[in-house]
C-alpha positions as a printed Julia matrix, in Angstrom:
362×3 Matrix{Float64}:
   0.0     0.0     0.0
   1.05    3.23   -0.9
   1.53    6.45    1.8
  -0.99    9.03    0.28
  -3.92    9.74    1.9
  -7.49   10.91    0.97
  -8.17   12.53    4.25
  -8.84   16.05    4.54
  -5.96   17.9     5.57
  -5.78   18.36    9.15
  -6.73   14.91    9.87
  -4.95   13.22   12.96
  -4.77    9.88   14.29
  -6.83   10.97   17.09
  -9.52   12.22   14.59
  -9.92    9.37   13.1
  -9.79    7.16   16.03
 -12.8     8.77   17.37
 -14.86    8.91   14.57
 -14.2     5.3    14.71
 -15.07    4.91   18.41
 -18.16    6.78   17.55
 -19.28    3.89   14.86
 -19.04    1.94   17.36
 -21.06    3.82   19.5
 -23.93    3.89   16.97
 -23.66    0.48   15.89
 -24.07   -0.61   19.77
 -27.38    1.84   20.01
 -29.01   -0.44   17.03
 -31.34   -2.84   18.06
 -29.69   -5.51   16.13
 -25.95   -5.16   17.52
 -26.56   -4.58   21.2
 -23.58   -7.09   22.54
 -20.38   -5.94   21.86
 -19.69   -9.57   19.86
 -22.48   -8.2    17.4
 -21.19   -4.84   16.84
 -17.58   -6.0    16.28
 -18.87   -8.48   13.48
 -20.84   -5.25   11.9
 -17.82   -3.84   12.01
 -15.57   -5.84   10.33
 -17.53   -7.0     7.85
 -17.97   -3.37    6.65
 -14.34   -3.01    7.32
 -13.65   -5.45    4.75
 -15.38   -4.5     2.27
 -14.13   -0.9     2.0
 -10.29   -2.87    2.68
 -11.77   -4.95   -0.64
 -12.63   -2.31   -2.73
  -9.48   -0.44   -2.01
  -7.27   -3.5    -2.41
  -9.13   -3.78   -5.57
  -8.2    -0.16   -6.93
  -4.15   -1.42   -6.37
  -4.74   -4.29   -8.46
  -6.4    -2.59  -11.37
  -4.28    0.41  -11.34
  -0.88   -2.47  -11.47
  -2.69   -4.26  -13.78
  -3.09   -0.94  -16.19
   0.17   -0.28  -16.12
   1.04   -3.89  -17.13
  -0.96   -3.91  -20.35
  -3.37   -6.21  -18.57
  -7.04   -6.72  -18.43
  -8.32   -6.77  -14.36
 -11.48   -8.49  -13.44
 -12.73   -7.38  -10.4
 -14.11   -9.38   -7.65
 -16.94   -7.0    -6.37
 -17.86   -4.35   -9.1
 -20.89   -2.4   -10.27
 -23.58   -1.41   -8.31
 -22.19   -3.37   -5.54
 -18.69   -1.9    -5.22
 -18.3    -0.14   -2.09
 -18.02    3.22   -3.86
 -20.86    2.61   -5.67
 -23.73    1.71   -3.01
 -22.04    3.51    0.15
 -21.48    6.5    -0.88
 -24.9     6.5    -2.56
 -27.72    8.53   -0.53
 -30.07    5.73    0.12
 -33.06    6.15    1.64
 -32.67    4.16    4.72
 -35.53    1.53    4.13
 -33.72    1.18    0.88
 -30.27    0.89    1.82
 -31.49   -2.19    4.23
 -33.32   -3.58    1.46
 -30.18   -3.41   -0.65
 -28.32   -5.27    1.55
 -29.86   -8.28    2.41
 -31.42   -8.67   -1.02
 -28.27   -7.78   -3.28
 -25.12   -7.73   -1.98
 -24.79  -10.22    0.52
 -26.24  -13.0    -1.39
 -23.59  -11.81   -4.06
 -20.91  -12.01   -1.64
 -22.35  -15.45   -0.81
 -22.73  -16.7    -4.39
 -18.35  -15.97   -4.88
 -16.12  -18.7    -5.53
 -13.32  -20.41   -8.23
 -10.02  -18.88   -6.4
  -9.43  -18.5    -2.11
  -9.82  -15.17   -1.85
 -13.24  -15.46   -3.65
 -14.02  -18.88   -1.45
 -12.5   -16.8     1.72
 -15.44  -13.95    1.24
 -17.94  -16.09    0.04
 -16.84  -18.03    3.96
 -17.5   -14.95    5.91
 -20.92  -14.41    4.72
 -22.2   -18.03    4.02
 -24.41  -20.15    6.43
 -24.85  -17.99    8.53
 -27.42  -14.62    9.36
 -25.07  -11.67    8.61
 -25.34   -9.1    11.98
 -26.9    -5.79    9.94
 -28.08   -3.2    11.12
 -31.92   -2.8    11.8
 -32.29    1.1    11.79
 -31.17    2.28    7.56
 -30.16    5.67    9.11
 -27.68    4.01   11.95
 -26.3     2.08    8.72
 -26.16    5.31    6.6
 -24.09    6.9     9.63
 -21.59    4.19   10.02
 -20.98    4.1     6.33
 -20.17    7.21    6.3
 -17.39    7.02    9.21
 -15.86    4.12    7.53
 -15.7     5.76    3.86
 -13.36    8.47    5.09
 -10.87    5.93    6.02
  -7.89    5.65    3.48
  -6.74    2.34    2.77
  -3.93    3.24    1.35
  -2.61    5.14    3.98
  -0.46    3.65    6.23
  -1.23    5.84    9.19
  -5.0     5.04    8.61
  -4.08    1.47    8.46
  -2.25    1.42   11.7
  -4.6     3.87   13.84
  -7.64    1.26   12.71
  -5.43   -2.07   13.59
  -4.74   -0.81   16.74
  -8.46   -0.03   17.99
  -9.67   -3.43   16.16
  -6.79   -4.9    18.71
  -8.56   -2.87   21.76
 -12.19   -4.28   20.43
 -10.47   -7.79   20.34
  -8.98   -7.45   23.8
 -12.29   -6.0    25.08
 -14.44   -8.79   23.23
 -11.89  -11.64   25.61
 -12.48   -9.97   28.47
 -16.32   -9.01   28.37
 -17.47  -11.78   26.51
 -16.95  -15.12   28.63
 -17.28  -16.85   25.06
 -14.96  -15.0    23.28
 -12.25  -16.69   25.61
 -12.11  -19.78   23.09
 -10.46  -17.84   20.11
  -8.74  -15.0    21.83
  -5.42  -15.55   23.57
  -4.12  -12.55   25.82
  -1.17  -11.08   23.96
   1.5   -11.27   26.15
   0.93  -14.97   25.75
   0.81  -14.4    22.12
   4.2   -12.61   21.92
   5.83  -14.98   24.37
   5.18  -17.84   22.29
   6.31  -16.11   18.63
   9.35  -15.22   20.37
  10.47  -18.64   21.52
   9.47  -20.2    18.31
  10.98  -17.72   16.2
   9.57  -18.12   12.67
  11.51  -16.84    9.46
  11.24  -15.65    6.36
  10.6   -18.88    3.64
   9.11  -21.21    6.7
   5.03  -21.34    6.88
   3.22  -21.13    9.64
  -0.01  -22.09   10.75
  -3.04  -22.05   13.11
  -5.61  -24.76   13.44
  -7.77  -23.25   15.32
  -6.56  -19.65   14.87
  -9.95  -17.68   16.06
  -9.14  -13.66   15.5
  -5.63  -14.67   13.99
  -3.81  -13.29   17.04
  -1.29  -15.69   16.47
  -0.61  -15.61   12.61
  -0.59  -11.74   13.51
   2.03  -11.49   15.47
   4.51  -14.13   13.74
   3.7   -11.53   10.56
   5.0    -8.55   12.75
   7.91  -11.03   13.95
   8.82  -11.78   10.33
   8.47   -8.79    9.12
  11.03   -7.3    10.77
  13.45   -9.75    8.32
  11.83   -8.65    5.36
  14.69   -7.63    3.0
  13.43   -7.95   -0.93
  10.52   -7.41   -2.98
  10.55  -11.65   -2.91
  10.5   -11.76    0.97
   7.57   -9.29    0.72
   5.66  -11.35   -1.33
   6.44  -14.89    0.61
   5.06  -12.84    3.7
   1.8   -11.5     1.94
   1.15  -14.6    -0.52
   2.53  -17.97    1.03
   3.39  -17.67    4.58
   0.06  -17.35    6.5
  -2.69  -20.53    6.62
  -5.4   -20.6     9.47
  -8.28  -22.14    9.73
 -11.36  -21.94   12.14
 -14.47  -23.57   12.79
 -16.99  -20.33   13.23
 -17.33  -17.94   11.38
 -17.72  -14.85   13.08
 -14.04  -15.44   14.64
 -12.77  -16.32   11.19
 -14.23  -13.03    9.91
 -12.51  -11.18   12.63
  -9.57  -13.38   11.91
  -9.23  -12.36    8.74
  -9.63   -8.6     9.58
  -7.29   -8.74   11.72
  -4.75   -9.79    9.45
  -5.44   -7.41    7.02
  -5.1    -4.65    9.41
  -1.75   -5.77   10.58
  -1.05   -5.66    6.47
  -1.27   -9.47    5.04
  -3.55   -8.64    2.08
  -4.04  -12.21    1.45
  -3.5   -14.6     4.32
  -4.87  -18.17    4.11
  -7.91  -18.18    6.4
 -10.42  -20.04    5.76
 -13.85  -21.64    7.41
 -12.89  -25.21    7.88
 -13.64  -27.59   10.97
  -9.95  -29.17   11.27
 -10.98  -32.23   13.49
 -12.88  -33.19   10.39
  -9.71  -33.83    8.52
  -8.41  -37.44    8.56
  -4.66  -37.48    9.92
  -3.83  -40.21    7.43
  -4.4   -38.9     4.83
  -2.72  -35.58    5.71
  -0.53  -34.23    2.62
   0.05  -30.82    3.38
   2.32  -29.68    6.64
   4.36  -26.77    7.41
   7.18  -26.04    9.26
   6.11  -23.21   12.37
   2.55  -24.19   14.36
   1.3   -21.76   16.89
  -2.23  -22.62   18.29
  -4.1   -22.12   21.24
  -6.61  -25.0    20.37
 -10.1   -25.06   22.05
 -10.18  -27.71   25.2
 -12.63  -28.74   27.72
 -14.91  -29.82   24.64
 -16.6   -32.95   23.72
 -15.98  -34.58   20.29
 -18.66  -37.42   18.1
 -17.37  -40.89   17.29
 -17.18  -39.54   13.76
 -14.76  -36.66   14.37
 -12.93  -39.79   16.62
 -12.5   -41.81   13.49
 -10.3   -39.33   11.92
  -7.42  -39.75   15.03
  -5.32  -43.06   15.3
  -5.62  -42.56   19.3
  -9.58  -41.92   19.85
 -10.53  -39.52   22.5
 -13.69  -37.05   23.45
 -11.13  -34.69   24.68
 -10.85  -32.24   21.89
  -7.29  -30.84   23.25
  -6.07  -34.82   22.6
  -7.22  -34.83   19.0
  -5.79  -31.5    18.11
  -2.4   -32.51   19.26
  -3.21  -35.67   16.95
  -3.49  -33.37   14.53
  -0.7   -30.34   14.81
   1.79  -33.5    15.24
   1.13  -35.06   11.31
   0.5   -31.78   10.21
   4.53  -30.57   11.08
   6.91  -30.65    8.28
   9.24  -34.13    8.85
  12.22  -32.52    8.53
  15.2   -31.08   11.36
  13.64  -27.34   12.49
  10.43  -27.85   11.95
   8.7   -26.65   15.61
   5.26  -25.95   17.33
   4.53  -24.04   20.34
   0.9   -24.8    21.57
  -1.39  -23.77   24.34
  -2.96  -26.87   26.57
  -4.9   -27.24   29.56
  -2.95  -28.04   32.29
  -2.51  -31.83   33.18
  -2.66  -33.02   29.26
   1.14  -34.75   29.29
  -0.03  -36.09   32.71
  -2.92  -37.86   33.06
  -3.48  -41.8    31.48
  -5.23  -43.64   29.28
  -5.32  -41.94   25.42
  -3.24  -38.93   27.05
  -0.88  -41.08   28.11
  -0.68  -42.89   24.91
  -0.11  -39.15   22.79
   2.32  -38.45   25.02
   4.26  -41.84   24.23
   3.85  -40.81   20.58
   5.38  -37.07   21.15
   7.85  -38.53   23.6
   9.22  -40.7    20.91
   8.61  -38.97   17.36
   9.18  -35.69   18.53
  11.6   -33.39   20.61
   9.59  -31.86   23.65
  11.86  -28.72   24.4
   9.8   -26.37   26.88
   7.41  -26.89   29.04
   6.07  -23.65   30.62
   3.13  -23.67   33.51
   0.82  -20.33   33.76
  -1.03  -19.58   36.41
């Protein structure tokens, strides 16, 4: 992204993070978005799309200078600068909405990032607003945001990261896909991933964890080609619901991975034997304390309900087989400790795999 900015002169940081703040605000008056879990998902969903649209400009304008032909992914009357910048009436604008563009959105697919949108509004009831002129306000907030302006990007990543943080604490059900960040750090730290390796999440949530190993390996970027290994084929996550994997995915893009590999996918449902791709950095804070089918069992060598056990199943055949390959993963205290199909995993990692670290939070 490029450093220009469409803002009106004069506009700060602080200006912008308040008119953001105050989208929020409105969005949490509407009668459809009262809990903060359904304004955040309002949010980012309109987040993306103006992200989409101006993601969309960089590609055409490259491709014009290339001598090439662009096909856009969203265009018409449902590109974002077409329909929200349009003065709607606000019966309309709803109307719009749910009858065109998000069963457009829903209808995408042939490439991942088409499959990736057409995952964040699929199979599920998209939060929107029920009040047209609380819609027509946020729109409005969210349009003056640039883009392709670094400073924009930054200011907006960092209040997504306080709505994130907020959403953890608040929300005693948010606590399955959001690990506190000084976790988050601790672990990218020790398991240091570089520039070339791939790293994934199987159960990644709001992508904290992908999200940080990008501002970790960023910091080695060097050459066009290490910029595009970071944006292009570095990043895979995948999560079972999909308002996380929506805020997953925003996240990302806010912490500037234009295209990161997330996509809508129960993992457990994936049979270990048959695994053929496998990378070489996992980080995951998998969900525990949950109760897994006989039919997600049949896809695990070592059956178990637990579904802490099966995910370990799973991060362990999905690590590269090869000398540096290395996982750092969050587990409820007492799984390398207790019998039965525990103690059988542990037998497995004991003697396929080199435990290094061990570290007990309170």
């Amino acid at each position: 992204m490029t450093q220009c900015s469409l803002f009106p002169e004069g506009q700060t940081r602080e200006t912008l993070a308040n008119e953001i703040w105050r989208a929020c605000d409105i969005l949490r008056r509407d009668n459809n978005c009262g809990g903060i879990m359904e304004y955040i998902e309002h949010l980012s969903w309109l987040l993306f799309l103006k992200f989409l649209d101006a993601w969309e400009d960089e590609r055409e304008a490259q491709a014009k200078l290339a001598g090439r032909s662009y096909q856009r992914i969203v265009d018409g009357e449902l590109r974002w600068s077409a329909w929200a910048r349009r003065d709607w009436p606000a019966d309309d604008l709803i109307a719009f909405v749910h009858g065109r563009l998000i069963p457009y959105l829903r209808s995408l697919g042939g490439d991942p990032l088409r499959d990736t949108i057409r995952s964040v509004f699929a199979e599920r009831n998209v939060i929107v607003c029920a009040s047209g002129y609380n819609l027509k306000d946020v729109l409005q907030i969210i349009d003056k945001i640039d883009f392709h302006s670094q400073d924009d990007i930054f200011t907006v990543s960092q209040i997504y990261e306080d709505l994130l943080r907020r959403l953890g604490s608040e929300n005693r059900l948010a606590g399955e896909f959001y690990t506190p960040r000084p976790v988050v750090r601790f672990m990218v730290e020790l398991v240091d991933p570089k520039i070339g390796e791939t790293v994934y999440d199987p159960a990644c949530g709001t992508c904290g964890f992908l999200a940080q190993a990008y501002l970790h390996m960023k910091k080695q970027e060097r050459t066009i080609s290490d910029h595009e290994q970071l944006q292009f084929r570095t990043f895979y996550g995948q999560e079972k619901k999909p308002v996380p994997a929506l805020l997953g995915l925003m996240n990302m893009v806010l912490h500037g991975v234009s295209a990161p590999r997330v996509v809508r996918r129960n993992t457990l449902e994936e049979n270990i034997r048959n695994v053929t791709e496998r990378h070489d950095v996992i980080l995951t804070n998998p969900p525990f304390g949950g109760v897994e089918g006989r039919h997600i069992q049949q896809n695990f060598p070592i059956k178990s309900q637990a579904t802490e056990l099966l995910f370990l199943q799973h991060i362990m055949k999905k690590l590269k087989a090869r000398d540096g390959a290395r996982c750092g993963m969050v587990v409820p205290e007492g799984t390398l400790f207790r019998g039965g199909p525990f103690a059988d995993v542990k037998r497995e990692l004991l003697e396929q795999f080199n435990l290094h670290t061990v570290v007990s939070l309170p």
